[in-house]
N, C-alpha and C positions, 0 to 999 in steps of 0.2 A: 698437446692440446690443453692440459690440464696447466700449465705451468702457462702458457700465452693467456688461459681464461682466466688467473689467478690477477698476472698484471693487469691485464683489462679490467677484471673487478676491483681493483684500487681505483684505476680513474673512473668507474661507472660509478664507483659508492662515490666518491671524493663531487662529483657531476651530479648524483640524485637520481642517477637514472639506474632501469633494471636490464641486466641482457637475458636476452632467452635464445637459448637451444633447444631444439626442434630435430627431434631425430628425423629423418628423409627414407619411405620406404627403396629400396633397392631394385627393386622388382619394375618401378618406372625411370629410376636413376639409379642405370649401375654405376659402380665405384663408389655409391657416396660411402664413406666413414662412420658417420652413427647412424645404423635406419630403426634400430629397436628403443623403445622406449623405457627400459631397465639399462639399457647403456647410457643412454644418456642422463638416466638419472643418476651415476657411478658416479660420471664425471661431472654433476653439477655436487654431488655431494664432499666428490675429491676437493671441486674450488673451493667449499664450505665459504661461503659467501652470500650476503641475504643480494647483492648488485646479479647474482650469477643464479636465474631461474627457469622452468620447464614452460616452453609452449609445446602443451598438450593437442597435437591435433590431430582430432578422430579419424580422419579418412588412413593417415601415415600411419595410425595402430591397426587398425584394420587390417589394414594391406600389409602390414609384416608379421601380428602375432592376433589378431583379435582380441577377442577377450577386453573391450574396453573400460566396460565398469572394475571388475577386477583389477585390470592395469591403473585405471585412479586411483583405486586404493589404493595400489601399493608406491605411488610416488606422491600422493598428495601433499605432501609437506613441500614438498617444491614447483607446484606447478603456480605458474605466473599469469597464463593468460590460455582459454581455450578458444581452437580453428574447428571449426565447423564443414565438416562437406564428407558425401555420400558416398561410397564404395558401390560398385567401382569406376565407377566416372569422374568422378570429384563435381558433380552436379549437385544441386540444393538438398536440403535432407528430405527423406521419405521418397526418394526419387531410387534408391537403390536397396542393399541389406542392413544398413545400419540401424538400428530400432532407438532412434532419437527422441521419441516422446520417455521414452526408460532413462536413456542417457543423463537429459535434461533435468529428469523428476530427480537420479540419485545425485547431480552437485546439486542440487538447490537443495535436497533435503540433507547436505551436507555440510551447509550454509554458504557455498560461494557466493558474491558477488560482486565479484570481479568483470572482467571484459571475455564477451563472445566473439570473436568475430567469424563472419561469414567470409570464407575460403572457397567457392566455389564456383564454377559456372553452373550454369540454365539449362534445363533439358531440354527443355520449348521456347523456341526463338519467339524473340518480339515483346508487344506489349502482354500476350498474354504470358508467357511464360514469367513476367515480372510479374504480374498479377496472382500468377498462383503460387510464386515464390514468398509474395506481401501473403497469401492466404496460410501460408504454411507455418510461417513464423509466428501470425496470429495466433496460430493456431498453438501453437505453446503453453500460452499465457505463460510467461517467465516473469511477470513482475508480482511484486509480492503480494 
């Protein structure tokens, strides 16, 4: 894996573009190969490549080791982009045990800003469940 991500980060640097590896908890996809998020940071440190970066996403730490803010620390140097969604449903945050307003407050006062995105389905079908999904996000305030 390490030796395929190495080639591929010559044509991602050579392109401008970044890859990300996303470790996969296990526990909803067996078999997969990285589900922890310190392995996958091995193997983006192995590629030592800036083309070759961590998508951090909350729900996949949860689900295989918790500990998320701690987990930021210890790979920050290479996280690329964070995925958003709630344990254990992979529903909107504040919908399950993830304590996201905490999450949110330690990268911003860590200075990320970079790309969140939103990985999750809806607890509550329909217009309302988007509606309190827009109120939840609001509810953030993530901008400076």
């Amino acid at each position: 894996m390490i030796e395929n991500l190495k080639y591929c980060a010559e044509l991602a640097e050579s392109a401008g573009i970044t890859l990300g590896l996303e470790a996969i908890t296990g526990k909803w996809w067996q078999g997969t190969f990285v589900t922890t998020i310190p392995h996958a940071y091995l193997i983006v440190k192995a590629v030592n490549s800036p083309a070759v970066k961590l998508v951090f996403d909350t729900f996949q730490v949860q689900m295989e080791t918790g500990n998320i803010i701690e987990n930021i620390d210890c790979v920050w140097d290479e996280i690329a982009v964070f995925q958003i969604a709630d344990a254990p449903q992979r529903t909107e945050p504040n919908s399950g045990e993830i304590n996201y307003p905490a999450i949110l407050k330690h990268i911003k006062a860590k200075g990320y800003d970079g790309l969140i995105e939103m990985e999750h389905s809806v607890s509550q079908p329909g217009k309302l469940g988007e509606e309190k999904v827009l109120e939840i996000y609001d509810g953030f305030n993530l901008l400076p």
